[in-house]
Wavefront OBJ file of the C-alpha trace (Angstrom):
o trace
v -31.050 3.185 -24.314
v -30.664 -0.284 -23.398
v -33.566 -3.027 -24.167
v -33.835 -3.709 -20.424
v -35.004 -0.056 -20.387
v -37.506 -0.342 -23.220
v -39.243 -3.031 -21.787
v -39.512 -1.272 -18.049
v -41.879 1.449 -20.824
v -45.730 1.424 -20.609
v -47.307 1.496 -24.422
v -47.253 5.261 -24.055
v -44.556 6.275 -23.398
v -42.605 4.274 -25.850
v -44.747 5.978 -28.415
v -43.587 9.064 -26.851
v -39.855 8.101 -26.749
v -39.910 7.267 -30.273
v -41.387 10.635 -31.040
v -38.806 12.495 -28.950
v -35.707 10.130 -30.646
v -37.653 11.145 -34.270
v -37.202 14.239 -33.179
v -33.461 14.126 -32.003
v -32.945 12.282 -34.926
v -33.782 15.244 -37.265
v -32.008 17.861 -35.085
v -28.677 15.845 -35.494
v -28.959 15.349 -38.999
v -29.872 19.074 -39.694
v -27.101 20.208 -37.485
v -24.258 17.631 -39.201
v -24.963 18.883 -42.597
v -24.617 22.743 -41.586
v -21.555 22.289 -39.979
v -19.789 18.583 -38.582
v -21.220 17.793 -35.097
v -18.718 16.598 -32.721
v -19.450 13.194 -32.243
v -20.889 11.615 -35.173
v -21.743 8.635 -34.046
v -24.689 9.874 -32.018
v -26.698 9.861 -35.047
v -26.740 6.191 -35.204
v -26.843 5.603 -31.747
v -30.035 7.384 -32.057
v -31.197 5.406 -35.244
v -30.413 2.323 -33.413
v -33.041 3.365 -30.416
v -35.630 4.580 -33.199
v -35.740 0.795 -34.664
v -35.147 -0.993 -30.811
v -38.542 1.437 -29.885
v -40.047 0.522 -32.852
v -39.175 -3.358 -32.949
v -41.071 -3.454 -29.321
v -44.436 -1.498 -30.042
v -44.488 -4.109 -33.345
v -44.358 -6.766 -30.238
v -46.275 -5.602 -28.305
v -49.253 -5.208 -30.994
v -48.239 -8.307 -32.332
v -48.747 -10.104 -28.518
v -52.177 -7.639 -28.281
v -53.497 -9.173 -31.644
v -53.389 -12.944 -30.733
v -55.060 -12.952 -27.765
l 1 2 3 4 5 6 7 8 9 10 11 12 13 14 15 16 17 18 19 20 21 22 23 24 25 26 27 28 29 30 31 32 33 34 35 36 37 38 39 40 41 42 43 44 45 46 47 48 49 50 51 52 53 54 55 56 57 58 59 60 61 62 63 64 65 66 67
């Protein structure tokens, strides 16, 4: 997911994307320690989205608190 996209998100649903990438997140791990996913570097592609979402709602409540 590229930042471009994370700004296009209302409040919402980047609260909802993180919860969906939390969720991926989990999957992926679970399924690379039963047996070796393909590709493992999807795991911190998604890790890497988890912290972009998050960096932006700590914005965004950051920008909401000032004024």
């Amino acid at each position: 997911m590229k930042n471009s996209e994370i700004l296009e998100l209302s409040t919402e649903e980047l609260a909802a994307r993180l919860s969906e990438e939390k969720t991926t997140l989990t999957k992926l791990k679970f399924a690379h320690a039963v047996s070796a996913i393909e590709n493992p570097t999807r795991i911190t592609k998604v890790r890497k989205d988890i912290a972009r979402l998050n960096t932006e709602i700590t914005k965004r409540k950051a920008a909401s608190a000032s004024n």
